[in-house]
C-alpha positions, 0 to 999 in steps of 0.5 A: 278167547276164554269166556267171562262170565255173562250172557251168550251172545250170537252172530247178530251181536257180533256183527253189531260189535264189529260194525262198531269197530268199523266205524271207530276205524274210520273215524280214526281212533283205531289203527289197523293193526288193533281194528284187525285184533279186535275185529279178531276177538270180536268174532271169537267172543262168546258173552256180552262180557267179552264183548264189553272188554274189547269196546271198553275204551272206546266211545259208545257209537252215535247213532247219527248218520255220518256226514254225507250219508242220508237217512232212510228215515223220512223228514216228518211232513210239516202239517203247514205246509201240506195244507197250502199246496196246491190240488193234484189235479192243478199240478202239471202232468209229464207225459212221454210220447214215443214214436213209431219208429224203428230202427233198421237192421236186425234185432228183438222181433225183427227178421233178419235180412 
């Protein structure tokens, strides 16, 4: 791809771009064949403008979860809610209790017989 005239771009660019195309991809507005040819160029590009003319066509990403996936990013705490719960030290404890048991035969620490 000859390079447009624009700004030099690197592999973080590139992957963003090509995380687009994925994504336009699977929402169903690419076919194979030109995911795979824009997937080509965008590897090969150089500017900001080479970039732009592989993407022109198509929406810009919403950078909304998708459905089913959850965000990393965690629900703010609602102030209400947190003045009405109840002291720690009234929340119930889990305590696990193991046993002393061991199984028989050989294994980790144990000598064999």
């Amino acid at each position: 791809m000859t390079a447009g005239p624009g700004v030099r771009i690197g592999d973080t660019e590139r992957e963003t771009a090509a995380a687009n195309l994925r994504e336009h991809y699977a929402r169903g507005r690419l076919t194979l064949d030109e995911f795979q040819q824009r997937l080509d160029a965008v590897f090969a590009a150089r500017t900001d403008a080479d970039l732009a003319k592989i993407t022109a066509d198509l929406p810009t990403p919403a950078r909304t979860p998708r459905r089913g996936h959850r965000s990393s990013r965690p629900a703010p705490a609602d102030p209400a809610a947190l003045s009405q719960a109840p002291p720690a030290s009234s929340a119930p404890a889990l305590v696990r209790v193991t046993g002393g048991r061991t199984r028989p035969g050989p294994g980790p620490g144990r000598p064999s017989r």
